[in-house]
C-alpha positions in Angstrom: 121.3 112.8 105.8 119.8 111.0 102.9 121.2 108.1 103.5 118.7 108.0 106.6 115.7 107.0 103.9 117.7 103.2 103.7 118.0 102.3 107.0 114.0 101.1 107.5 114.9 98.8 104.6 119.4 97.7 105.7 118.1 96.7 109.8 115.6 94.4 109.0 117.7 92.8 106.1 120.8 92.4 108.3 118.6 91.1 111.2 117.5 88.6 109.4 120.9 87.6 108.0 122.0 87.3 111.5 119.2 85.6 113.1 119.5 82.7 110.5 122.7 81.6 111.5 121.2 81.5 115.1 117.9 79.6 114.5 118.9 76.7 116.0 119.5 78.5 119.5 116.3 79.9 119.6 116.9 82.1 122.9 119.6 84.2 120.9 117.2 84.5 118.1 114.6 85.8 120.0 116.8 88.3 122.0 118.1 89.2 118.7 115.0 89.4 117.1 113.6 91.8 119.8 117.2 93.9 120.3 116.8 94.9 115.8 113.1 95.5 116.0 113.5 98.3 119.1 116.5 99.4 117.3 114.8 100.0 113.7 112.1 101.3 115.2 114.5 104.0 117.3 115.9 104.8 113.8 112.5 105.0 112.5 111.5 107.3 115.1 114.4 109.3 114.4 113.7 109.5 110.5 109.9 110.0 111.3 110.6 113.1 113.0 113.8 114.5 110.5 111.0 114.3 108.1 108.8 116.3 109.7 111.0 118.3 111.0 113.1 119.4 107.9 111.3 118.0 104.3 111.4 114.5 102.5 114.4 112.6 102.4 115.3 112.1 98.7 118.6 108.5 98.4 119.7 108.2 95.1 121.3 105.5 95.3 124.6 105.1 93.8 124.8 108.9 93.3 122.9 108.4 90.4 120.9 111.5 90.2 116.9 111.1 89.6 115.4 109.8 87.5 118.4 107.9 86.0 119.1 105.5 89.8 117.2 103.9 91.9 115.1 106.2 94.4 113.7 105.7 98.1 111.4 108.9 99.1 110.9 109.4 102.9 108.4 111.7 102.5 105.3 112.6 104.9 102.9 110.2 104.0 105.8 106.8 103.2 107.6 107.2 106.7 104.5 107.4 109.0 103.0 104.1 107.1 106.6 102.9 108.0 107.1 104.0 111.6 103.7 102.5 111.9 105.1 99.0 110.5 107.6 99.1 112.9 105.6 99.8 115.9 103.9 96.6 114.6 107.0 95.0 114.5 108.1 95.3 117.8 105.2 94.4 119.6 104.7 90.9 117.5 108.5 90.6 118.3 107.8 90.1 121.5 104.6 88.3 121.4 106.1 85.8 118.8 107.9 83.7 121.2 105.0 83.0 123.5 102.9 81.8 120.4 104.8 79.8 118.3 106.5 76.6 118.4 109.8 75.9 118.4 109.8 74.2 115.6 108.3 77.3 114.0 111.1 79.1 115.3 113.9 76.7 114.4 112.4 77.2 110.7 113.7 80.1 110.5 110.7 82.4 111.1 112.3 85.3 112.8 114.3 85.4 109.6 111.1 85.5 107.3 110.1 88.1 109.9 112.6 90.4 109.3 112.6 90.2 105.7 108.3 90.7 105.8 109.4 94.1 107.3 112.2 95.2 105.2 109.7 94.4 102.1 106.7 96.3 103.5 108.9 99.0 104.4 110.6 99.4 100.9 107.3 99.4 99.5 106.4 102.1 101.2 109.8 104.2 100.4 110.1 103.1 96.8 110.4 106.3 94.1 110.1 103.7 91.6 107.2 101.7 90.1 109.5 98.8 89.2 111.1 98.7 92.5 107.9 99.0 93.9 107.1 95.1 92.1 110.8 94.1 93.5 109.8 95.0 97.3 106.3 93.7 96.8 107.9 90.2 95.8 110.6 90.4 98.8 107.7 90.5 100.8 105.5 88.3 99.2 108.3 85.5 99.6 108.2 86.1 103.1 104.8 85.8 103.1 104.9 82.5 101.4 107.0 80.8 103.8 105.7 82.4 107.1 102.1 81.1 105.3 102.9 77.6 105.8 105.5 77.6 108.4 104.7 74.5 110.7 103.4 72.6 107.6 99.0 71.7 108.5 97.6 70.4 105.6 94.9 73.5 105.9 97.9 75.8 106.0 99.1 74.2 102.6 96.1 74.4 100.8 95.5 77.8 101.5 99.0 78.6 100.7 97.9 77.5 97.3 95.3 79.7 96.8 97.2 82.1 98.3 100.1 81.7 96.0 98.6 81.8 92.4 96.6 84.6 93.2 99.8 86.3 93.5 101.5 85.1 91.2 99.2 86.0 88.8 99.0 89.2 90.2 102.3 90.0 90.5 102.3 89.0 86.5 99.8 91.7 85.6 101.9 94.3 87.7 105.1 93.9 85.8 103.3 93.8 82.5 101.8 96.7 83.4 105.0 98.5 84.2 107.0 97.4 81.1 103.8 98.9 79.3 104.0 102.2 81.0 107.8 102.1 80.3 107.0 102.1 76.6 105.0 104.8 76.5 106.4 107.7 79.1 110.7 106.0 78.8 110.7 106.1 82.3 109.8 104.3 85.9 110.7 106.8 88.4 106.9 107.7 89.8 107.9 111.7 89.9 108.7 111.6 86.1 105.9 109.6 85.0 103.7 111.8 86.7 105.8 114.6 84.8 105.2 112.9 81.4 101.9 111.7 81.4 100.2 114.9 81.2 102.1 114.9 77.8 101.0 111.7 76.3 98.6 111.5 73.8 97.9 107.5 74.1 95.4 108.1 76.5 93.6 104.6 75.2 97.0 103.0 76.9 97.2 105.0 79.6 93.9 104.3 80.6 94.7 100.7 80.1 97.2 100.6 82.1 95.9 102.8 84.3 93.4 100.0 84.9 95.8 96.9 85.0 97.8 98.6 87.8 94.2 99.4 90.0 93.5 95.1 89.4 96.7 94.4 90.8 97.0 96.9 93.7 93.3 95.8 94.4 93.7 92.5 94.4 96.6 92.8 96.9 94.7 95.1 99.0 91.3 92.6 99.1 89.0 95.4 97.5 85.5 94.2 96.5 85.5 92.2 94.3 88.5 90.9 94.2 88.7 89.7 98.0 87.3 86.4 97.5 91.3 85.1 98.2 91.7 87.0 101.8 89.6 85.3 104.7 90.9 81.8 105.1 94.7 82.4 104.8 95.3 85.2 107.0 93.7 82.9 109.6 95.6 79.3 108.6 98.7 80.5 110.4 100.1 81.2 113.4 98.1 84.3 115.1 101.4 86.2 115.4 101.7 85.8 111.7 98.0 86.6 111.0 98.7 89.6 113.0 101.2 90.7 110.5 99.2 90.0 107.3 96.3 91.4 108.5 98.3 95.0 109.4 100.6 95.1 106.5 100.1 93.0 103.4 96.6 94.3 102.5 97.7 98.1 103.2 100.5 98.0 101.0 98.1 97.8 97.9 96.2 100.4 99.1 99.1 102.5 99.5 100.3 101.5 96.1 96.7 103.2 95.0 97.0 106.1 97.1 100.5 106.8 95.9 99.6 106.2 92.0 96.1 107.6 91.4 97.1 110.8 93.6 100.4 111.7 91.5 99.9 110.0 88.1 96.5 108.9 87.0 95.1 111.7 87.8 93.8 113.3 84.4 90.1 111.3 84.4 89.2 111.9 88.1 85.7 111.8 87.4 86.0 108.3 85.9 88.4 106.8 88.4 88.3 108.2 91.2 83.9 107.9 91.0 84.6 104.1 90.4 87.0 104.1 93.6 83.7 105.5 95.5 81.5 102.6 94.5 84.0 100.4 95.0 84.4 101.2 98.6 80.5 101.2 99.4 80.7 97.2 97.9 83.3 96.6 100.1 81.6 98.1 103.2 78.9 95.9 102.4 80.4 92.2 101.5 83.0 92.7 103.9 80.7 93.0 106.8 78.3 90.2 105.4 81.3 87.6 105.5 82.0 89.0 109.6 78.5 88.6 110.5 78.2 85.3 108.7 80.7 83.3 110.6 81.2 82.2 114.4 84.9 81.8 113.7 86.7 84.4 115.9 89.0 84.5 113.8 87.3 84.8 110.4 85.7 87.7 111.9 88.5 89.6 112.5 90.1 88.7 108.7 86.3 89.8 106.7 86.7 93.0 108.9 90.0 94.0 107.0 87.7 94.1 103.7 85.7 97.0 105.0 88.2 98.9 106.3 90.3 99.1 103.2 86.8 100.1 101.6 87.1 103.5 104.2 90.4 103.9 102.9 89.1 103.7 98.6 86.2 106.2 99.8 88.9 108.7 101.0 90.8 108.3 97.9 87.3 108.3 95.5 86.3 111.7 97.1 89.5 113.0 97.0 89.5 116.7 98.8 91.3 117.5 101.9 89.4 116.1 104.6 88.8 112.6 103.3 92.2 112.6 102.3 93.1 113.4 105.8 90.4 110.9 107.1 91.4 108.0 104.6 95.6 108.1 105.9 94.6 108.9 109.4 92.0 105.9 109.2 94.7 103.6 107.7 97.4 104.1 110.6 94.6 103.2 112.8 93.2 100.4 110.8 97.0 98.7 110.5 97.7 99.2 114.7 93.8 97.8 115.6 94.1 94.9 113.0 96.9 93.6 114.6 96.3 93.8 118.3 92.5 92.2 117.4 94.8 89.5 115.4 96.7 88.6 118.7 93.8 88.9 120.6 91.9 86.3 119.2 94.7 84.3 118.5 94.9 84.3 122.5 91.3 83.6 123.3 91.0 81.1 121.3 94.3 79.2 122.7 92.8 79.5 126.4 89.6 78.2 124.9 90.9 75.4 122.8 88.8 76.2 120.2 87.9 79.0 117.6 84.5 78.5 116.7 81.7 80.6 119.0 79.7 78.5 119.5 81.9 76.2 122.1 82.7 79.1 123.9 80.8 80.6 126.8 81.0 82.7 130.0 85.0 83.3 129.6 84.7 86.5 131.3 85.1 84.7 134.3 88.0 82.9 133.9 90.0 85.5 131.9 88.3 89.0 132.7 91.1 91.0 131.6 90.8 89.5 127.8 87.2 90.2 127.7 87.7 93.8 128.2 90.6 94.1 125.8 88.3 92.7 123.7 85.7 95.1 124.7 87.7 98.2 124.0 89.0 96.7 120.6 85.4 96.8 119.4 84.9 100.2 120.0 88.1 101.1 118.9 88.0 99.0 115.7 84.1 100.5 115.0 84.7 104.4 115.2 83.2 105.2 118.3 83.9 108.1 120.0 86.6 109.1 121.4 89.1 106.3 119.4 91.4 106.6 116.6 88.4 105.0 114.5 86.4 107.6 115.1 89.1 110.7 114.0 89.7 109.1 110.6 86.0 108.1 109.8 84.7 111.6 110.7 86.7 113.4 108.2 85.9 110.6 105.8 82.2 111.4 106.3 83.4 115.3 106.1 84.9 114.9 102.9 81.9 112.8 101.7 79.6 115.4 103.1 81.3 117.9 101.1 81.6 116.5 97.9 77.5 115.6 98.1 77.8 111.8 98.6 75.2 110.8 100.3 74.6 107.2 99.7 78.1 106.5 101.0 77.9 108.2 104.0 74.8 106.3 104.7 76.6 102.8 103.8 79.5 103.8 105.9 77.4 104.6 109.0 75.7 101.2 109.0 78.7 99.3 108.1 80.2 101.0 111.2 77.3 99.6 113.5 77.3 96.0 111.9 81.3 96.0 112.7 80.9 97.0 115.8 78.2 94.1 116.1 80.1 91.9 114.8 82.9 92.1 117.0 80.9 92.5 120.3 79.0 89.2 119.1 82.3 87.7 120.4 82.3 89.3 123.4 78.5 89.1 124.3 78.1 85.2 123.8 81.9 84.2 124.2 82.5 86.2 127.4 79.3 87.3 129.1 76.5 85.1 130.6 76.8 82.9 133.4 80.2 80.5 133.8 80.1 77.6 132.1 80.5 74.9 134.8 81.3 71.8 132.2 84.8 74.0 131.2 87.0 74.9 133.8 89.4 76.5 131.1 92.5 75.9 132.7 94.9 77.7 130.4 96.5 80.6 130.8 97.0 83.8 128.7 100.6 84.3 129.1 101.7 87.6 130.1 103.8 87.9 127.3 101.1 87.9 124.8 98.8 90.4 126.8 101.8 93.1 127.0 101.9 93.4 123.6 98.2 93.5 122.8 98.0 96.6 125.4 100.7 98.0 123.9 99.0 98.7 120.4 95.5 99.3 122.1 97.6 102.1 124.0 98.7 103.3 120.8 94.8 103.2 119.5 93.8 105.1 122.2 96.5 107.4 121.7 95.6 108.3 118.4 91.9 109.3 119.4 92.4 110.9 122.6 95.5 112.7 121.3 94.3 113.1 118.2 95.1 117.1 118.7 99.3 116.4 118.6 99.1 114.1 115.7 96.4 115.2 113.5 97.9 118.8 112.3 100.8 116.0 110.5 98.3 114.2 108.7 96.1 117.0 107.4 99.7 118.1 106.2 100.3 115.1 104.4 96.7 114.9 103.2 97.7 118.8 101.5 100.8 117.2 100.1 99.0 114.7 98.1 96.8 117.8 96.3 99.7 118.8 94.7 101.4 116.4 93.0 104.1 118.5 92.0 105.5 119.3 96.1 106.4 115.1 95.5 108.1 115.7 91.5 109.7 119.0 92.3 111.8 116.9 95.4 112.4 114.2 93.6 113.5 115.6 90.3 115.1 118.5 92.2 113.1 120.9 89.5 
């Protein structure tokens, strides 16, 4: 049974093994590619519920017993993040082919697909902090190529950017870890969390403490450290942006759920207070850089700043319901990021362009987008009955409870400006009269709008039927209280 935690991680892997050796016959790619991402996400399924069902699911790997091996921990709050990656996965499976190019596809991106996936997803399983830095560079490489796959000189000079950042990032974070090593003589995150409470170096702790938050914010785009994000989640293929824009960013803010919920958690009126002020910031810029731009696009990729700033105000307050309202908020953030992602990757190929201002009365021509489009908005902005709405109203619970006012107030009118923001697109883009001097001849091709309705359905899903699934993350969000549910299953105590 516990070798059930591995297999998010072994089907992507071996997919994208096998799809390499096929690139050059791109219809057995992409009937491979969509065969391994409805079977992982079967399996995924199957582990989701096992989980549920019957407790985490603790692979030592190599039968070395914790906290001497290497770990993976399905628990609660891991495998939902990574059933939700897989969801993802399947539907850009099957969008990929009627967006890219085939030379994009001979290049071997299904391959840099799979291995995206199998990154993200041992992120999110990881017991380990070091393993944690060796799945975020598997799928930062993955990111790297699939950044500059079909080789635009705007795609390479974001790359750039896009690279170093990283790089230097990535620098800090194992820095950081060999630091922690020397002080607690271990990485696995249960015993850390065991041994810290022990240390009497909190100078260092709180250093590191600090260096760790830097890197995990930088990676998740938190104010103000998201001055990297916009332009090269938008550079690539949309089918790509899709996936950077659900997964990349969330990891970090995993990585900061994960570590200052079971280890730095002795200065909670220092950290997690910053967290709180961080998040309000990011509300603010993040909507700012969506209402400054008429790039579609751009719109959707300043969106993800606020969003992520939801998820650090769940984390700051820290009690039960914004807990609850901060994971619920990120599975719907992750689903609603990518389907806008395709979306506007599909308006703006029938419109030829990506800029707002060339676009008018496409309602028209393509009604069906327009109300996709519609429904996104609401979905994306909270408003009742959405998933956006479940996870933002026990944020402002938890807030309400814990007496902070002034973010509840920022969080409210950051969720009208989103919503403006993203109805600006449909209002002059869509509505108005038809715009006689563009006939707009392309078409959307069915292939693409499957997909997107797929993860709407899904959005909807979660709000409407936010009864079934709800009860499972108000469990996970009482998990995360008490640290020491996660170090007694892990260290078997």
């Amino acid at each position: 049974m516990s070798n059930l935690a591995i297999l998010p991680i072994i089907i992507p892997m071996l997919a994208g093994i096998i799809v390499a050796f096929t690139n050059k016959n791109v219809k057995v790619s992409r009937f491979l590619t969509k065969l391994f991402s409805i079977i992982s996400l079967i399996v995924v399924s199957y582990v989701t519920f096992e989980v549920f069902t019957n407790g985490s699911i603790i692979l030592e790997t190599g039968d070395w017993v914790a906290p001497y091996g290497i770990i993976l921990v399905a628990d609660e709050l891991s495998i939902i993040l990574v059933l939700t990656t897989n969801i993802i996965a399947a539907t850009t499976a099957f969008y990929a082919a009627h967006s890219l190019s085939l030379k994009q596809e001979t290049h071997y991106y299904y391959t840099f697909f799979f291995m995206l996936i199998a990154g993200v997803s041992g992120a999110f399983l990881t017991g380990d902090l070091f393993n944690l830095f060796v799945f975020f560079e598997v799928l930062l490489m993955a990111s790297y190529a699939l950044i500059v796959l079909g080789g635009d000189k705007v795609q390479l000079r974001e790359s750039v950017k896009y690279v170093l950042i990283n790089l230097f990032s990535s620098m800090l974070f194992v820095t950081a870890v060999a630091l922690l090593y020397g002080v607690v003589g271990t990485v696995n995150m249960a015993q850390i969390a065991e041994r810290v409470a022990e240390v009497e170096q909190r100078g260092i702790l709180t250093t590191i403490g600090i260096l760790l938050f830097f890197v995990f914010g930088t990676k998740a785009a938190l104010f103000p450290l998201y001055y990297w994000l916009p332009r090269p989640y938008i550079v690539p293929n949309p089918v790509v942006s899709a996936l950077f824009g659900a997964l990349l960013t969330k990891v970090g803010i995993y990585s900061i759920l994960r570590v200052f919920s079971l280890i730095f958690i002795h200065k909670m009126e220092i950290t997690h207070e910053a967290f709180i002020w961080i998040a309000g910031l990011s509300m603010i810029f993040g909507v700012i850089g969506a209402l400054s731009t008429n790039n579609i696009k751009l719109t959707i990729a300043y969106n993800i700043i606020p969003a992520i700033g939801y998820i650090i105000m769940g984390i700051g307050i820290f009690n039960q319901d914004a807990l609850s309202g901060a994971i619920y908020y990120l599975v719907h953030d992750m689903i609603i990021k990518s389907a806008l992602f395709l979306l506007v990757g599909v308006i703006a190929y029938v419109a030829g362009t990506s800029d707002l201002r060339k676009m008018k009365g496409l309602i028209h021509h393509y009604p069906l987008l327009g109300w996709l489009l519609f429904i996104a908005a609401f979905v994306l902005a909270g408003i009742p009955p959405f998933s956006g709405f479940i996870g933002k109203l026990q944020l402002l619970k938890g807030a309400a409870a814990a007496d902070e006012i002034a973010i509840i107030i920022i969080g409210l009118l950051s969720s009208l400006l989103i919503l403006y923001s993203v109805m600006k697109i449909f209002i002059r883009g869509f509505w108005g009269e038809k715009d006689e001097q563009n006939n707009y001849t392309k078409k959307a091709p069915l292939g693409t709008i499957i997909p997107i309705v797929c993860l709407l359905a899904v959005s909807v899903f979660l709000g409407v039927g936010a009864e079934f699934v709800y009860p499972s993350v108000e469990g996970i969000a009482e998990y995360l209280l008490d640290p020491e549910i996660y170090i007694d299953s892990v260290l078997k105590e």
